[in-house]
Residue frames relative to the residue before (quaternion, step in Angstrom):
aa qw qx qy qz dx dy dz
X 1.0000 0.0000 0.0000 0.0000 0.00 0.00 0.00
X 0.1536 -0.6972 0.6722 0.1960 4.00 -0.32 1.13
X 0.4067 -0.6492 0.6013 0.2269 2.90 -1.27 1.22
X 0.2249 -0.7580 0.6013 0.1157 4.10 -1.26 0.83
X 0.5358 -0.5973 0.5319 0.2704 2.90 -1.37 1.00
X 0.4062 0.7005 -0.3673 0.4577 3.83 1.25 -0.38
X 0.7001 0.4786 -0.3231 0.4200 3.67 0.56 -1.65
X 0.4180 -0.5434 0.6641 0.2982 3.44 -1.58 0.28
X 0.2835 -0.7592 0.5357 0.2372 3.67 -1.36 1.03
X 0.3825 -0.7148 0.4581 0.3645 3.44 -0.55 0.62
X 0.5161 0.4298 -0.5334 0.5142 4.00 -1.22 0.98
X 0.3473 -0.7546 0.4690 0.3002 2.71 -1.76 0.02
X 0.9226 -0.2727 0.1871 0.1987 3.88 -1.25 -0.25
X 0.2724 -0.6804 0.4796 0.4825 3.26 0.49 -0.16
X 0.5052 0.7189 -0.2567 0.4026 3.69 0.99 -1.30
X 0.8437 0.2236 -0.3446 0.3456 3.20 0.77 -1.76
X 0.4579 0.7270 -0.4015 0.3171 3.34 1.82 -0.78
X 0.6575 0.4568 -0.4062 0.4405 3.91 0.51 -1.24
X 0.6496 0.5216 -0.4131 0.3677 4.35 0.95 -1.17
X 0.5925 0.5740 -0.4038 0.3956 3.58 1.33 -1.09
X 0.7914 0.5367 -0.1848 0.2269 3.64 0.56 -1.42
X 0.5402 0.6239 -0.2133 0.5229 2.84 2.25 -0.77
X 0.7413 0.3863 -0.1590 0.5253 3.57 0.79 -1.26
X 0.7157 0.3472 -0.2044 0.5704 3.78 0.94 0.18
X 0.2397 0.8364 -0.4775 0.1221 3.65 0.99 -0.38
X 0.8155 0.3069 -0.1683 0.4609 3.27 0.71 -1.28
X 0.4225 0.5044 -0.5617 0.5016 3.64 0.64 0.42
X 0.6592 0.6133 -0.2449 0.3596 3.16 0.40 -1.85
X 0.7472 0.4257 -0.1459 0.4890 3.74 0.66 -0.74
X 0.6376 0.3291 -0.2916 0.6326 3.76 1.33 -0.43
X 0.5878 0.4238 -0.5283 0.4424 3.70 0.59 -0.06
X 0.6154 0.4833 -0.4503 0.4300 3.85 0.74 -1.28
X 0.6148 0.5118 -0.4523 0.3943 4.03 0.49 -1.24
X 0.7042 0.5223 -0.3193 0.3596 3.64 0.61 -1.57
X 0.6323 0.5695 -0.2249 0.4747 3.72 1.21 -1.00
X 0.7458 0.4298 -0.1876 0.4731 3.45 0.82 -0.93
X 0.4212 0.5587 -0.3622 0.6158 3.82 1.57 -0.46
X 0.6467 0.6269 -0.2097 0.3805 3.42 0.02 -1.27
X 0.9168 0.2323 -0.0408 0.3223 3.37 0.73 -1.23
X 0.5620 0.3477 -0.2080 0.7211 2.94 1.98 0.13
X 0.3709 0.6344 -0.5693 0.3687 3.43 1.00 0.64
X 0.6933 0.6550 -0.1984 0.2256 3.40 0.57 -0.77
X 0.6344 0.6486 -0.0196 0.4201 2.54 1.21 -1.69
X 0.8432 0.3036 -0.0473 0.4411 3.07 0.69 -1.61
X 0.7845 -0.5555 -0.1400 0.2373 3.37 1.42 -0.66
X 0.8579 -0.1456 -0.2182 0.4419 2.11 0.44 2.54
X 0.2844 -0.7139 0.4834 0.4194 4.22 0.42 0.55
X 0.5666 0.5534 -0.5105 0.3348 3.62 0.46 -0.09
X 0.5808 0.5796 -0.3040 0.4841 3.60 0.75 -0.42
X 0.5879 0.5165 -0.2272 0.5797 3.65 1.00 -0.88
X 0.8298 0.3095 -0.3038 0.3511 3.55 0.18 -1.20
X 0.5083 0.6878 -0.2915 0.4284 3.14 1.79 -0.88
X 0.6056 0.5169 -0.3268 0.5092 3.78 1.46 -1.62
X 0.6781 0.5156 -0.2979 0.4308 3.96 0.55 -1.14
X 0.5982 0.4071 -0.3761 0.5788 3.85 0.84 -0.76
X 0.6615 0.5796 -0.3933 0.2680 3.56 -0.22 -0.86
X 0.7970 0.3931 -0.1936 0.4158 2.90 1.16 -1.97
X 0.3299 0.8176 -0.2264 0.4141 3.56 1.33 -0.29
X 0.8270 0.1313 -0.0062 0.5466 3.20 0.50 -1.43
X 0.4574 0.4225 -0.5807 0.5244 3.97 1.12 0.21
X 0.5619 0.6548 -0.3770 0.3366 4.10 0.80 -1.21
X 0.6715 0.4284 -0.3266 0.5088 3.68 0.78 -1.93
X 0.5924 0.5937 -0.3941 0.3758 4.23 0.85 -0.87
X 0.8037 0.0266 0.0214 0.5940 3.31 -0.29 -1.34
X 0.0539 0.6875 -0.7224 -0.0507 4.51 0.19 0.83
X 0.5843 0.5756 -0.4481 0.3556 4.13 -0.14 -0.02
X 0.7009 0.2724 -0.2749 0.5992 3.58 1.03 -0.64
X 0.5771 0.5647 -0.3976 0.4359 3.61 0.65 -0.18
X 0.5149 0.5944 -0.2475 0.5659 3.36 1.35 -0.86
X 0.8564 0.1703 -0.1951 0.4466 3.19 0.07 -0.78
X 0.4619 0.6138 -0.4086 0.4928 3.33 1.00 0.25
X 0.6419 0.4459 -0.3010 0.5464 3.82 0.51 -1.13
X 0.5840 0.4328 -0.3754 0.5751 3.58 0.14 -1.44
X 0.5092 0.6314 -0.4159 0.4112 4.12 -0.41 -1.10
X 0.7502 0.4816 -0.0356 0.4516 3.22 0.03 -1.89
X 0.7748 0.3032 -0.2609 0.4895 3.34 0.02 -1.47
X 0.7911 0.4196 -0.3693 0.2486 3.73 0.42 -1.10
X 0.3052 0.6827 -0.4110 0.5214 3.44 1.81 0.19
X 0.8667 0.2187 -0.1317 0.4286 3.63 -0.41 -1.10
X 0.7503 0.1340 -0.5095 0.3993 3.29 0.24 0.11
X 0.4536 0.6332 -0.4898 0.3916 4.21 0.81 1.15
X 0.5755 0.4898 -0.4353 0.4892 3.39 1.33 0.75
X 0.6574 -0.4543 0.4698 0.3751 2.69 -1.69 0.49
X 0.7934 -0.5003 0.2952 0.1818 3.30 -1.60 0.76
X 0.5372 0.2719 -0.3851 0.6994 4.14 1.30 -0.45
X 0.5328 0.5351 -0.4982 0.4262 4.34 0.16 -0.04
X 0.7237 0.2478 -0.2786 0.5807 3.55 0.27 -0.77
X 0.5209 0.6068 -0.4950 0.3397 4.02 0.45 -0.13
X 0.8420 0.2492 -0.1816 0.4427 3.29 1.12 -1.59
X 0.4788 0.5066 -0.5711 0.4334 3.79 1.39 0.28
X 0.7308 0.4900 -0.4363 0.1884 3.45 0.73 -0.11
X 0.2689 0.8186 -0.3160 0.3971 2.91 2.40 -0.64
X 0.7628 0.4552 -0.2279 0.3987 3.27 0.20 -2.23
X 0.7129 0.4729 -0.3997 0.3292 4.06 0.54 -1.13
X 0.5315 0.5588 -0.4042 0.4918 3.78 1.44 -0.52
X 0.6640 0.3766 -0.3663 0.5321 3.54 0.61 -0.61
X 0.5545 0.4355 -0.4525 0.5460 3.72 0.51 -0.06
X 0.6912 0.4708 -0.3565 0.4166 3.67 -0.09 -1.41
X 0.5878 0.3786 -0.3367 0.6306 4.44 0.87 -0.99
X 0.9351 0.0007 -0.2298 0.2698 3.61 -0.64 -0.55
X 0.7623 0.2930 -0.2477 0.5212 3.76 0.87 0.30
X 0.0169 -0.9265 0.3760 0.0011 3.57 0.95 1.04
X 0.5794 0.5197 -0.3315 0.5332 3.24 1.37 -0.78
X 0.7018 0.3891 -0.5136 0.3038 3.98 0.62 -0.25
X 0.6131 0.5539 -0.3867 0.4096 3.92 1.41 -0.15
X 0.5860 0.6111 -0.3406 0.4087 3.22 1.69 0.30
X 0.5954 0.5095 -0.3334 0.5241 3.02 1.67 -1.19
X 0.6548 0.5015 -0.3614 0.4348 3.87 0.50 -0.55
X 0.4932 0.6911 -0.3713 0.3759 3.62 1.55 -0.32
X 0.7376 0.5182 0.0205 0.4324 2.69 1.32 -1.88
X 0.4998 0.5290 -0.3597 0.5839 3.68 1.45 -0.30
X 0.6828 0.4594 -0.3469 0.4499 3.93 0.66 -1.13
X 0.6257 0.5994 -0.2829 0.4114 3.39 0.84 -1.33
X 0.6671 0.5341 -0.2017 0.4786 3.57 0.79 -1.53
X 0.6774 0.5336 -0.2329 0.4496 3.36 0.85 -1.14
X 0.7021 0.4009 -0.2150 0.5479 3.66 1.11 -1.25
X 0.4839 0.4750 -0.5456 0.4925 4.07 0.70 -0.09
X 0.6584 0.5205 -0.4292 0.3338 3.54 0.51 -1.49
X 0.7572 0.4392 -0.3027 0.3770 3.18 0.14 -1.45
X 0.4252 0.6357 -0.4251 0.4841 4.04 0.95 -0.48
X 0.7307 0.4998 -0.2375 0.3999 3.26 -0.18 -1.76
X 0.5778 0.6265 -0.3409 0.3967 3.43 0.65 -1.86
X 0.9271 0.1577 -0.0493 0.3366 3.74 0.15 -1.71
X 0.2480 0.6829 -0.4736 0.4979 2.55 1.41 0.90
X 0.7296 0.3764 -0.3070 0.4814 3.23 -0.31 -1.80
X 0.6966 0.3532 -0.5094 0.3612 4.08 0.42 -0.89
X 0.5704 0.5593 -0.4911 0.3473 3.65 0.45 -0.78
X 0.7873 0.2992 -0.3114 0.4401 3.80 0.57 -0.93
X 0.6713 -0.5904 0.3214 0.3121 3.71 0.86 0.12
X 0.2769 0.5923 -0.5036 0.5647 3.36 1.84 0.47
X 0.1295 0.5864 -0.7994 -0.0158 4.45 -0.54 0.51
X 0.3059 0.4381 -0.8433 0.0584 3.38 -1.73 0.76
X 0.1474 -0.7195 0.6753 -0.0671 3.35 -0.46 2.02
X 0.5034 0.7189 -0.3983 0.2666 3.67 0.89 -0.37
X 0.6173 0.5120 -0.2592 0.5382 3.34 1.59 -0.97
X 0.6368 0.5717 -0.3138 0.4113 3.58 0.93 -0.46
């Protein structure tokens, strides 16, 4: 079989790989953090610490979700307003957090999470006509 420049190669590009990483980056970079937590959770000490860091943060989040809010946002609108080697090495530092202090990228897991049930619930209850906007 002569192989033809004509034939389509199966895989993909280098091209398409660099458009995929660019236009996703930040998923791509909380899954690797979420993956790497995960895997040196154990080791060091113990998934029970993690689930314990993720409950915790959760339920301080579902309490006070307005300062969490503005914390995260805080946080995020900080890092991604640097220049480009700035966000390289805050991202550096959270891998070194995610390997040796996994349960705190959990507790911060759990504050977003906690924060993002609240904010569900919240429009919910208005959508069904339950308003207690007071808690908001």
């Amino acid at each position: 079989m002569a192989n033809n420049s004509d034939e389509k190669k199966d895989g993909l590009s280098v091209q398409q790989i660099e458009n995929f990483g660019k236009k996703y980056r930040i998923e791509i970079f909380f899954s690797l953090l979420l993956i790497i937590a995960s895997c040196f959770s154990g080791p060091f000490y113990g998934t029970a610490w993690s689930v314990y860091a993720a409950g915790l943060g959760g339920a301080i989040a579902v309490w006070i979700p307005k300062q969490i809010g503005r914390m995260t946002l805080a946080i995020a609108h900080f890092c991604l307003k640097q220049q480009k080697v700035t966000r390289i090495v805050i991202a550096s530092i959270a891998i070194v957090f995610a390997i040796f202090i996994p349960p705190l990228v959990f507790l911060f897991l759990g504050f977003v999470g906690g924060r993002s049930l609240h904010r569900h619930v919240t429009d919910c209850k208005k959508t069904c006509g339950h308003d207690d906007s007071h808690h908001e």
